[in-house]
N, C-alpha and C positions, 0 to 999 in steps of 0.2 A: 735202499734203507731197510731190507730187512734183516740186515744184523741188529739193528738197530733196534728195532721191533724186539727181536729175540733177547736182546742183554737186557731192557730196562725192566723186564719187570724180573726178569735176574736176580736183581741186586738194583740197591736202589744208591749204588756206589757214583750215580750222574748227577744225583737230587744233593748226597750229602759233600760231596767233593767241591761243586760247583752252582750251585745255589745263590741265590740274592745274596743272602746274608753271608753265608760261607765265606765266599769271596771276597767279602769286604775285610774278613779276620787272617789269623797268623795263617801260618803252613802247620802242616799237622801238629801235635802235642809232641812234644819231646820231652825225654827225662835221665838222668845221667845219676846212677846209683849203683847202691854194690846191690848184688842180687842172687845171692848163693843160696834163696830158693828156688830160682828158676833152673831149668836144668844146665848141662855140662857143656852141651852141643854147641853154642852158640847160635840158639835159633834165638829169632827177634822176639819181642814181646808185642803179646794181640795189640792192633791200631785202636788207639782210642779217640772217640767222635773228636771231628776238630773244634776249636774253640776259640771266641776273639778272647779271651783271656787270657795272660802271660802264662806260659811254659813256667813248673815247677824248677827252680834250680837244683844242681847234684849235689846231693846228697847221701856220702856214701857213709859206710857204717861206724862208728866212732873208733872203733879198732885199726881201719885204714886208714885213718885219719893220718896225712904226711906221710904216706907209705911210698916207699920207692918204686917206681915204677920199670918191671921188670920186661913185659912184651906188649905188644899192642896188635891185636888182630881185628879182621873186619870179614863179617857174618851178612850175609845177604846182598852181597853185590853180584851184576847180572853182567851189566856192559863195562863198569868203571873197573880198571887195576883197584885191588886195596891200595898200591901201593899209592897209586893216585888222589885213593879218598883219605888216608894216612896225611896227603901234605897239604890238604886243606886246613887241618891242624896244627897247633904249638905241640900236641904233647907227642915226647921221644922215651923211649927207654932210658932208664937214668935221670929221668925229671924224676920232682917230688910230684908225687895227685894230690890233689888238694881240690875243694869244692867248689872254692873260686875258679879251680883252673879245668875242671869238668863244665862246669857252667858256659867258659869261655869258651869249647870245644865244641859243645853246642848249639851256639851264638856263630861259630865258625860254619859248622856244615848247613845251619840256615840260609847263611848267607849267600851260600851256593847253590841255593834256588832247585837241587838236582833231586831233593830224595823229598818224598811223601811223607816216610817215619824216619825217626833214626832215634838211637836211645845210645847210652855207654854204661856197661856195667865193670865193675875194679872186681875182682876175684883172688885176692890175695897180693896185686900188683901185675897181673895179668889183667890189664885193659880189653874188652870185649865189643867192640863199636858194631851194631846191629842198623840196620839200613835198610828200607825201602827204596829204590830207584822210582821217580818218576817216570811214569810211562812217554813212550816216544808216539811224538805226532807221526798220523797216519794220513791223514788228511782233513781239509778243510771246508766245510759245509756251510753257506748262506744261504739260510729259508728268507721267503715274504720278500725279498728284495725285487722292487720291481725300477722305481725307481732312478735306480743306483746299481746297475749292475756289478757282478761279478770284477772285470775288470779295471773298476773302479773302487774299486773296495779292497779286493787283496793284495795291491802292490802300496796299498797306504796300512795295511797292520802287522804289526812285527811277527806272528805265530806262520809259521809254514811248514809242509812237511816235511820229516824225517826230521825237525827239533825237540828237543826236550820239552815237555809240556811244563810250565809256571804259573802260578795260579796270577803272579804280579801282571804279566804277559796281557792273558785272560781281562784283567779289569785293566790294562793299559787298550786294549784293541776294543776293548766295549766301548771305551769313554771315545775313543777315535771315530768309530761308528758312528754313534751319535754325533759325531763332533762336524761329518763331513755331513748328516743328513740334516743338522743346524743350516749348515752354511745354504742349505738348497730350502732354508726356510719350512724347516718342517720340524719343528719346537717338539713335538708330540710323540717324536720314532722311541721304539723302546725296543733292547738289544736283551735279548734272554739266552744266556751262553748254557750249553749242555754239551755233555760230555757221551761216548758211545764206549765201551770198553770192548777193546778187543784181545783175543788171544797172543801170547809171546809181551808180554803188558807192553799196547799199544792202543791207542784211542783214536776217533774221530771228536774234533771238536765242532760243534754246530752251534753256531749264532743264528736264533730262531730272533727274526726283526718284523716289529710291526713297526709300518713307517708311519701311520698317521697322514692327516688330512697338510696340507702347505698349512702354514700360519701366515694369514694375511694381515695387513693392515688395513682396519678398523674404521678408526680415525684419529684424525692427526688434530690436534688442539696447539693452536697458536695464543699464546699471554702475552700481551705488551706492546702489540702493533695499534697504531695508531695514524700513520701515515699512507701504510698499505694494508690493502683488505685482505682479507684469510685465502682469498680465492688465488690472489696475486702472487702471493707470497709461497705456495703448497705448489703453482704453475713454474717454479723456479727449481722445486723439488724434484729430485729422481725417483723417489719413495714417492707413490700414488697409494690414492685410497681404493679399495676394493667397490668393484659396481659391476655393472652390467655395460657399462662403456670402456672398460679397461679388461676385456673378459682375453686382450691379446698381449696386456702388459706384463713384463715380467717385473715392475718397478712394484706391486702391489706386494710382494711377499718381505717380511721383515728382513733383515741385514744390518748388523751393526756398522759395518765399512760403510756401506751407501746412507747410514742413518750421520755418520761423520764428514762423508762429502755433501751432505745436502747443509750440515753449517757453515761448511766453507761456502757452499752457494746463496747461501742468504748472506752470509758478508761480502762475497761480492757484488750481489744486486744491491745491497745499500750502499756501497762504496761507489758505486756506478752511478748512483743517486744522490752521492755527495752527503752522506751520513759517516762522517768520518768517526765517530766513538759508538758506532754500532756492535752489541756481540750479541753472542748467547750466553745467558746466563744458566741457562740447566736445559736437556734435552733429556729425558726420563721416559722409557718404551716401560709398556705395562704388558704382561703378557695376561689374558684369561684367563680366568679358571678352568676352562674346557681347554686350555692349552692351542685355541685354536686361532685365536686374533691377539693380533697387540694393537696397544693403545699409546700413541706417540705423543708426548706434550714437550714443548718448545715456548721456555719464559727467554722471554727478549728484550733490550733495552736501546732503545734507535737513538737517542742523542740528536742534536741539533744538525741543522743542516749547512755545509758549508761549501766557499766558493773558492775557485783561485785565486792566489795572491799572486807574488811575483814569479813568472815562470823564464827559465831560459834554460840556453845549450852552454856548457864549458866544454869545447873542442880540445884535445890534446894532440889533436892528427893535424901535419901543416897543412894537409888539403883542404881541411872542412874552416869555415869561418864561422864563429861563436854566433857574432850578429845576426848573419843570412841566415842561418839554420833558426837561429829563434825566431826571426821573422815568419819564418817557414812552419811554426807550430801549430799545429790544429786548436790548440786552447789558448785561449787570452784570459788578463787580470780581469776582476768580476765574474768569470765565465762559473758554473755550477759544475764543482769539483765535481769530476768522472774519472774513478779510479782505474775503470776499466781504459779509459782513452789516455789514462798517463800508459798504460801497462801497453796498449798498441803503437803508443811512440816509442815506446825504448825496444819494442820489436823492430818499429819502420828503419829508426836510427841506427839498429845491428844491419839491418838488410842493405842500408845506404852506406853503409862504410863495407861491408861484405861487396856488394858493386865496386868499387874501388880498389879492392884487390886486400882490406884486411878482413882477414876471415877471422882472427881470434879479438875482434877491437869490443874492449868490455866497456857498455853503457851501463853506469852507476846512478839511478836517481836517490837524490839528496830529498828528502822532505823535512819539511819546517811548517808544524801546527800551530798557530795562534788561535787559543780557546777565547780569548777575551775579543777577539774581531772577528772571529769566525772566518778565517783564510786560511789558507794551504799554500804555502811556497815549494815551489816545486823546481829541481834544479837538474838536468841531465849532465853526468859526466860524460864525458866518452875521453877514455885512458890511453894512454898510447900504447902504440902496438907497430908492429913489423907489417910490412908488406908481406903477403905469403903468396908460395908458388905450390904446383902441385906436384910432389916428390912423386907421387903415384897413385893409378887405377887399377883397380884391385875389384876381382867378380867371383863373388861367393855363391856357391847355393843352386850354381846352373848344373842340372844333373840330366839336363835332353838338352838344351840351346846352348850351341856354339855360343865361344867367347868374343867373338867378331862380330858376332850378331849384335851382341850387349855395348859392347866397346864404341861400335860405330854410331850408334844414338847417342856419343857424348861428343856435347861443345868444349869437353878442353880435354888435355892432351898431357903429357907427363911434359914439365918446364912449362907450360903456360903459365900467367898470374891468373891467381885466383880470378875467380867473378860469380858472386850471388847468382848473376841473373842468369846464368850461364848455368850452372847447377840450376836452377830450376827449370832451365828449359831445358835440358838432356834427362831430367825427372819427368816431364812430362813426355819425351818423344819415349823414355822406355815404359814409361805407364799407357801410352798410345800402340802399343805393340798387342796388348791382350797376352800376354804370354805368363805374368808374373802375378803377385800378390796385388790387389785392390791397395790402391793409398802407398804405392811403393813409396819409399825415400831415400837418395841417396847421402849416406852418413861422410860427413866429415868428423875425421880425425889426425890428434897433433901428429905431425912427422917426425924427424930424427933430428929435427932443430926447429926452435920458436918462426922461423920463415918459412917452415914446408909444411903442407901437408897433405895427406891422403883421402882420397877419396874412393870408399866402398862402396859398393853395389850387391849389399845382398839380400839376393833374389830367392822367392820359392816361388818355383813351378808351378802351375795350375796346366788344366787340361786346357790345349786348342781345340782336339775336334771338336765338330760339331754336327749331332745329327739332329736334326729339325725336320719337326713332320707338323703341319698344319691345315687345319681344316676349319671349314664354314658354311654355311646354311643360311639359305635364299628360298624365302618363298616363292620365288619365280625360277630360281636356276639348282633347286636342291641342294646335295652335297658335293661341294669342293675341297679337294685334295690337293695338299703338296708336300712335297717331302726334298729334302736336301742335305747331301753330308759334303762337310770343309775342313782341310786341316789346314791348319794359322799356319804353321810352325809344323810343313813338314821335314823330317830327318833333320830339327833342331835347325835349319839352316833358314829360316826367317821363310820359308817359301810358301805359295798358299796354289792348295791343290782343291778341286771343288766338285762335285756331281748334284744335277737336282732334275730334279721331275715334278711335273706337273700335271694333274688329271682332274678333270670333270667330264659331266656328260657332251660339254661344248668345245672342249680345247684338252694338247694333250701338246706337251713341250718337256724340251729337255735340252742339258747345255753339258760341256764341260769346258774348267778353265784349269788355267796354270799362271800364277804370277810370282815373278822373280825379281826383287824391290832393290837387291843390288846386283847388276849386269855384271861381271868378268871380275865384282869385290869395286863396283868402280857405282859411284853416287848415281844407279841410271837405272829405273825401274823399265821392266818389259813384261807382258803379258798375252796369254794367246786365250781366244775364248773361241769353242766350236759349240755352235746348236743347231735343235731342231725345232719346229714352232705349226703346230697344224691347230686351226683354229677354222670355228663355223660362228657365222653370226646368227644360230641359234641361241643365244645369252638367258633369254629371258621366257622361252617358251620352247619346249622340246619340238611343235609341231612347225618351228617360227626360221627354223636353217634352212634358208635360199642360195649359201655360198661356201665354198671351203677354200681356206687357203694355207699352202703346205710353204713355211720359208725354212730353208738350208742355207747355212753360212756359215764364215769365219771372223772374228775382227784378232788384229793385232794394233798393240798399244805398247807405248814407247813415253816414258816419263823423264823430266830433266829439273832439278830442281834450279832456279834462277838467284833466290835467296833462301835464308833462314824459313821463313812463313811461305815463299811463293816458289810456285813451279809450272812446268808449262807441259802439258800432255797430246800429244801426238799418236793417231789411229786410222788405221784403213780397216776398211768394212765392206767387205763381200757376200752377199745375199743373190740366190736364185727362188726369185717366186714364180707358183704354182696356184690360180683362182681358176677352180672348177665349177660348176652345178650340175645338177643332177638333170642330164640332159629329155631323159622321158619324162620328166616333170615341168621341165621348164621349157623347152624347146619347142617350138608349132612354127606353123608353118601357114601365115593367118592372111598371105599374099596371093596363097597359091602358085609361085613361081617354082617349085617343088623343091626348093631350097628349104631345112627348118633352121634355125636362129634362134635364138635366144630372145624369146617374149618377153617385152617388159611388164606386160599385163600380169604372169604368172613371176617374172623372178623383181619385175623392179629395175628401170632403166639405168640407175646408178649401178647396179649390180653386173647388169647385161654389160657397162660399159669397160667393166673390172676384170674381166674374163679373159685370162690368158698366161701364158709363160712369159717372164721378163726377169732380166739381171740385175743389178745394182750393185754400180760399186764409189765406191762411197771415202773420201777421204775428210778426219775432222781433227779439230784444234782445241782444246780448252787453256785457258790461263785461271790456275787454281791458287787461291789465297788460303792457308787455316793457320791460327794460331790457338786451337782448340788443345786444353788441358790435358783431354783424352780423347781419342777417336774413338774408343770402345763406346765411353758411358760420359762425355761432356758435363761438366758442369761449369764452366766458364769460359769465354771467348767467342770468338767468331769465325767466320768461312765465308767462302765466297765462292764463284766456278760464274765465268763466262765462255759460250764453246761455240762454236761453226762448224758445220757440216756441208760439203759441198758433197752432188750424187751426179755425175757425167764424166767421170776420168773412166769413158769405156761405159759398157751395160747399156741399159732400154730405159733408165730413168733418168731425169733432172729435176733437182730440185736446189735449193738451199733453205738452212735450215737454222737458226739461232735459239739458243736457251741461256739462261743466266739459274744461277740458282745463289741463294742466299740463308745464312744461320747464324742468333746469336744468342749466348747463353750467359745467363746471370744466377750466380750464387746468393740468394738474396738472406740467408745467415740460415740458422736453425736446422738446416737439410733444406729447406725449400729451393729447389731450382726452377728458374720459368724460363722459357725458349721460346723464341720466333724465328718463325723459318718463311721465306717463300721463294717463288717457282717461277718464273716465267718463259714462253717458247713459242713462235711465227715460223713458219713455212712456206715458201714461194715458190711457185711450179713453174719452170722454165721453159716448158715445151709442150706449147696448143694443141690440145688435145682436139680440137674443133667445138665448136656452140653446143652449147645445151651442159656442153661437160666439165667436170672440175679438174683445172690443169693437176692437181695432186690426186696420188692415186689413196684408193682407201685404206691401202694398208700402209702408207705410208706417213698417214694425220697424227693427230693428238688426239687422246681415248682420256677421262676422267673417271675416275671411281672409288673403290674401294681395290686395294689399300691406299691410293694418296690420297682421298678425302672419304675420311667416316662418316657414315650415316648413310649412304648409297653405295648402289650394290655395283659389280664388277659393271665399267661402261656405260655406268645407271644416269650419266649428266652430259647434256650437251647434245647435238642433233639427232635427231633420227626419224624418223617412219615409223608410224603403226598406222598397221591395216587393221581397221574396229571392224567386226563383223556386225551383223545385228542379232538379236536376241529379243524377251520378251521381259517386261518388267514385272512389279506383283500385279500391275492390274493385267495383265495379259495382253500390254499394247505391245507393239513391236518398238523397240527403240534400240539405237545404238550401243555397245556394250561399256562400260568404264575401259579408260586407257588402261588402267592395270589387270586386265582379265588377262588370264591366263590362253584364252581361246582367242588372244590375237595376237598378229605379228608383230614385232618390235626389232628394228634393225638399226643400231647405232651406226651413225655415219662419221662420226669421229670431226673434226676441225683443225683449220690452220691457224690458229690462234690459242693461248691457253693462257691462264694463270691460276696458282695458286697458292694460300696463304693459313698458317699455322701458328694457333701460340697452347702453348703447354705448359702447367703448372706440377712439379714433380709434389709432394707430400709427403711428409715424414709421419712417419706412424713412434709409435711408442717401441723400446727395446727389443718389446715381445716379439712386436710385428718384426722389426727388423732381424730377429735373427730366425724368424721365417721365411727372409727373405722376400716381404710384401712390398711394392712398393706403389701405389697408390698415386693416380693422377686427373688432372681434369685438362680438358681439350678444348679448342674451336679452329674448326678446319672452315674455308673458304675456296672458292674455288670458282671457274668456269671455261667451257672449252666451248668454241665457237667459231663463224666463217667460213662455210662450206654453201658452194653454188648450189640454191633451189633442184633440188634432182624432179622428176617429169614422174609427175604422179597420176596414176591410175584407178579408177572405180570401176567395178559391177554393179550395174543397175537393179536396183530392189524393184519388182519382187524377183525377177528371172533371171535377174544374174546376167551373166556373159557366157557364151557357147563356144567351145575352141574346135572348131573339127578336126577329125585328125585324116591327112593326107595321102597319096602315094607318092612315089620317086618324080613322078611326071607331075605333083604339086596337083592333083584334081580330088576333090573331097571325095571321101567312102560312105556308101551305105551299106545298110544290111536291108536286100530284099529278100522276101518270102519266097519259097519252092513252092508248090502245088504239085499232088500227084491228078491221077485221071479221071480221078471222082472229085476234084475242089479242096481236098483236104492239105493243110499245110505241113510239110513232111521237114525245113527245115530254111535256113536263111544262105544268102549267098551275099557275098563282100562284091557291090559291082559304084560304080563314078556316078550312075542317074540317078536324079534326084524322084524320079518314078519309076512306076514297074511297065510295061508294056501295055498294061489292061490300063492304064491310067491312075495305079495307086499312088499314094505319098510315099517311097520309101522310107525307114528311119537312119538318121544321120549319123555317123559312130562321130564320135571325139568326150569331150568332157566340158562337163557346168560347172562355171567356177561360182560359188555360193556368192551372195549382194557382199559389199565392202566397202569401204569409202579411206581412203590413202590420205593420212594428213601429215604434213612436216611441221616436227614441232621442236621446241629448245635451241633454236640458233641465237644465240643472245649473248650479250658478255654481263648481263645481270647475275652479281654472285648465286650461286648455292652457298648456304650456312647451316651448318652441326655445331653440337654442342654433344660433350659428353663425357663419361668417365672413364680410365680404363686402371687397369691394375696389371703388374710385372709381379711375377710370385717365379722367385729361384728354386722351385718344385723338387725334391730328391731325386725326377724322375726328367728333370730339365726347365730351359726357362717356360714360361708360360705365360701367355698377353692376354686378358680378355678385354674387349669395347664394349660399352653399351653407348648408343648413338642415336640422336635426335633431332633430324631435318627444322634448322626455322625457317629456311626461304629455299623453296625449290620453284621450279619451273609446270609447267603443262608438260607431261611426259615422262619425268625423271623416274625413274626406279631407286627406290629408299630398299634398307635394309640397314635393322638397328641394329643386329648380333653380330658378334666373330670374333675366333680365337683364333690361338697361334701356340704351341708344346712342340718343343724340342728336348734333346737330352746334351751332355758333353763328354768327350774323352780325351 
């Protein structure tokens, strides 16, 4: 801008050109006379200041008066032919000049919007037309916009560069300015147009904008209510009043459009209520004097309340029967007229003839007001109409997903009869895809005769990847890590390709899958999943990992659908497990048979029992029911999945294995969705392990926690072991430590039983919020896992503990005896089996003191655990985002709570 800087104090040709007032008046002064004191040349005459007052008419010298006109020349043009600027006018060589017709000539080159000056002087019948060009736009400048960017502003005003600059232009793109920072509720923006003058006469035009504060709404003043209270009635509004509870609404800022749907909405809440002569009598927005609030007032007049009269169906279709369908009506005579539940029957009554195969059958309701009885008759027509077929399927808008992808989610087919229900259910299996726009719908239109018609599909893409990274924090197990990327809809071909990893300080897994939803183009889904899975039952205290276990596998899955809703899925599953510990830790040798083994003292006899290499292979069955709206984001229907698992076709284990799972989802109107889901799963160990032991192996049970039940942390519910140590309390006694210290062992032993149970309330927030993408919920998870054989529990006696010696090969304890040289002095120790030294001393015993402890098992119960809690979904510019907060009501002796945790992904 610093040419910019350099012209204006120049010339102050920006201030006088284009100014407030300027701009409201003509184009520059014009004047059209004989002028035979000016000079020969045909230079223009000096610009004189512009002015909203009419241009002097020509007036040429009384002598020329009627004088014929001999030439017509044109003086100061830059870009334009004269010859060009000549046919903007009437007047020709061989015209009579006249005053009136100079006048006219100059009312003509106004009109053409091109020149700054222009003037005509007659010189004996030698016409002289003098001209300033308007300068050519150079470019276009918006200060102060913050708002409202750039891209948003200049493909809405008509000035661009390299046009002619117009002063019309100029206050046509001011008032547009304003007009679009209206619409975003901002009463107060003010548009100060200036001009930059450049050389070869070209300009910058710069719209310097102060946008001002939103104009909110105030308050909203209801007159004339009488039946509903102000609260009631303003809760039916789009338009909110300004607070500190609506600080996420965008409904608070003024709008004339939404100030007119909110009187449609108050006639329909009275009409809903049977207020059949309800209006608005006036709806009057007040804006401030600070320009910074309006003030809404709505005079009303609600009218008597009234009921149904006589209601019924007039069927024109031979299928539907007049009688049975009135029988069939949700409203009867005396019922309290509901305009809104006449307006959802003559939707049901389109839906129920669109099942039938007419898609264009037009239901006409007839009403009949009796004021004197105060009834409403109410009469549905349904007109005749054609059976329709569907001429064709048609898929717009797919610009990554194949056409067979889309095609094959629909229930009908080019020549089938129509069916409503059929269309909505080929809407919902492509909205269950995640591939396309939220609230898809597929559009019926007429075909190429009244019986056919077309059915579109046009779709817009959204992104499938998906890369998710989430994390969480445990005061007992720190920070947890996971991260995962999926694509839905890989190479457009419906296919779902997957990588995820998982890290903490206790567990570190990773998978890849591949799933293929139609086999060979043929209704048969297949899927391959490889992982890796190393886990320690360190969970809950770093110093608390007694075991490691590494599983590698494969499953392959094999899907068949049986019907519309139900299908049956089929999988084998191959696993090779790996349970190690850390043998110089846990290992002694406490028989002295010179063998070491695996101590249950140091590792835990359920642990000692779990030790080793074994396969499993594993084959399972589910029969899956869903009639869910959407599989992405549900809001209506249900689901279902019962599955078998058998583990002895081959490998080192046996078991069998049953779950059921359960979902069902209600739209309960306004956005609110609520959901109940639950869980249940038994596992039977087929192959005696011998006494003391639990036929199912540990890595093979039921684990609860966090993620399937909030408020407890990873494995935080259901049996385990903690070894308490002891410690000292404030008075300085010794007493045993809380089960949640950090300084004891905790080792979840998992069970062969489980259930669990879920209900979820979604929440609608206000406009704002939702195009925030908030979505706001409340929770209560239930749960418990249990059934696991007593494992053989261990103490160290207080105060001494327990002593493990540590051995040789031949199983005989070690000591360390003293050396002596030849004067008595002790010069150093030796590793020898006797418990003395020769002279008769005690030698010292090598091995290790395991500090006092006391080993309890606690949480085997099928007494629920219960959370309650909130969370929130926020579609983050940066990805989804989930936070919990969670609050245990009934846990157990032993359970590990944890109230926090999120979840941040991104998509592509």
């Amino acid at each position: 801008m610093s040419s910019r800087a350099k012209t204006k104090p120049a010339s102050h040709f920006a201030a006088g050109l284009l100014g407030c007032t300027m701009l409201a008046g003509l184009p520059a002064a014009a004047f059209a006379q004989d002028d035979t004191a000016d000079g020969q040349d045909g230079s223009a005459a000096p610009q004189q200041a512009p002015s909203d007052t009419p241009a002097p008419t020509a007036t040429p010298a009384p002598a020329s008066e009627g004088e014929v006109i001999r030439t017509i020349a044109v003086a100061g043009a830059q870009r334009l032919e004269p010859e060009t600027i000549v046919s903007y006018i009437h007047l020709r060589p061989g015209d009579l000049y006249t005053p009136a017709a100079g006048d006219q000539a100059l009312k003509d080159l106004a009109a053409t919007e091109l020149f700054s000056d222009y003037r005509i002087r007659n010189n004996d019948g030698n016409i002289v037309i003098t001209v300033v060009e308007n300068p050519v736009i150079n470019r276009i400048v918006l200060e102060g916009n913050k708002r409202l960017k750039d891209d948003k502003i200049l493909p809405e005003i008509q000035l661009s560069p390299r046009q002619i600059f117009t002063r019309s232009k100029v206050r046509a793109d001011v008032a547009r300015i304003i007009e679009l920072y209206k619409r975003q509720g901002r009463f107060a923006a003010t548009v100060e147009p200036q001009m930059v003058k450049l050389d070869q006469n070209r300009v910058d035009v710069v719209f310097e904008i102060t946008e001002g504060p939103k104009s909110k709404v105030r308050k909203i003043n209801i007159i004339g209510n009488e039946k509903f209270s102000d609260g009631e009635l303003k809760g039916e509004m789009v338009t909110k009043e300004a607070g500190l509870l609506k600080i996420f609404s965008s409904g608070t800022s003024y709008d004339p459009d939404r100030l007119a749907f909110d009187q449609q909405q108050l006639r329909a809440f009275y009409l809903e209520h049977g207020y059949v002569d309800f209006r608005v009598v006036s709806a009057v927005a007040e804006l401030t004097p600070d320009k910074k609030d309006f003030i809404i007032t709505y005079v009303v007049e609600e009218g008597p309340r009234y009921k149904f009269g006589k209601v019924e169906v007039e069927s024109q279709l031979r299928d539907f029967d007049s009688d049975r369908m009135t029988r069939a009506l949700p409203m009867h005579e005396g019922d309290w007229y509901d305009g809104k539940l006449a307006e959802d029957t003559i939707e049901q009554l389109s839906e129920t003839a669109g099942t039938f195969g007419y898609a264009f059958a037009d239901v006409s309701p007839e009403y009949d007001r009796h004021r004197d009885s105060l009834t409403m008759d109410v009469r549905f027509v349904i007109k005749e109409a054609p059976r329709v077929y569907v001429e064709s399927v048609d898929v717009n808008g797919n610009t990554l997903t194949q056409d067979k992808v889309i095609r094959r989610e629909f229930r009908l087919a080019e020549g089938d009869a129509f069916s409503s229900l059929q269309v909505k259910r080929s809407t919902a299996r492509i909205n269950s895809l995640g591939y396309f726009q939220e609230n898809f719908e597929i559009d019926q239109v007429e075909g190429s005769a009244p019986d056919r018609i077309v059915l579109e599909a046009n779709v817009e893409e959204q992104a499938t990847g998906e890369l998710s990274l989430s994390a969480g924090f445990s005061s007992l197990e720190s920070f947890i890590f996971q991260g995962s990327i999926k694509q839905r809809n890989f190479r457009g071909r419906g296919q779902t390709v997957g990588l995820s990893l998982n890290y903490s300080s206790y567990s570190r897994s990773g998978s890849i899958s591949f799933t293929e939803p139609y086999l060979f183009d043929k209704n048969i889904s297949a899927g391959l999943d490889v992982y890796r899975r190393d886990y320690n039952n360190g969970y809950y205290n770093r110093r608390s990992a007694t075991y490691k276990s590494a599983t590698t596998g494969f499953q392959m899955r094999v899907g068949v659908p049986l019907t519309e809703y139900m299908s049956v899925l089929g999988r084998y599953t191959f696993n090779y497990d790996d349970i190690t510990i850390d043998e110089s830790s846990y290992f002694a040798d406490l028989d002295g048979d010179g063998v070491q083994s695996c101590e249950p003292l140091l590792a835990g006899r359920y642990l000692c029992e779990a030790i080793g290499t074994r396969t499993s292979s594993i084959l399972g069955l589910s029969l899956v029911y869903r009639n869910l709206d959407s599989v992405v984001r549900p809001t209506r229907g249900e689901s279902a999945q019962v599955g078998v698992d058998f583990a002895g076709v081959g490998g080192d284990t046996r078991y069998i294995r049953f779950n059921a799972q359960a979902a069902k989802y209600w739209n309960l109107g306004s956005n609110f969705i609520f959901s109940v889901t639950g869980e249940t799963g038994l596992i039977k160990g087929l192959k005696d392990r011998g006494p003391g032991q639990d036929d199912v192996l540990l890595t093979d049970r039921f684990f609860l926690g966090e993620p399937q039940i909030r408020g407890f942390d990873i494995r935080g519910v259901g049996p385990r072991v903690i070894r308490r140590f002891y410690g000292t309390d404030e008075n300085n006694e010794v007493v045993l430590l809380p089960y949640d210290s950090k300084n004891n062992y905790d080792d979840a032993l998992g069970g062969k039983a489980m259930y669990l149970a879920k209900a979820e309330l979604e929440i609608p927030l206000g406009s704002g919020a939702r195009e925030l993408g908030l979505r706001p919920s409340i929770f209560l998870d239930a749960g418990a896992v249990f059934n696991v054989t007593n494992p053989t529990l261990v103490n160290s006696p207080y105060p001494d503990g327990l002593f493990i010696p540590t051995r040789d090969s031949d199983g005989n304890a070690l000591y360390y005896q003293n050396v002596y040289d030849s004067d008595g002095n002790v010069t150093g120790t030796s590793v020898v089996t006797n418990a003395t030294s020769p002279d008769g001393e005690d030698n010292t015993a090598i091995g290790n003191t395991i500090a006092p402890f006391v080993e309890q098992f606690l949480g085997d119960t099928p007494k629920p655990r219960v959370a309650i809690g909130i969370g929130v979904n926020w579609n983050s510019p940066f990805g989804p985002f989930r936070i919990n907060f969670a609050y245990p009501l009934l846990k157990q002796e032993g359970d590990d709570t944890k109230r926090f945790s999120f979840n941040v992904g991104t998509q592509f």
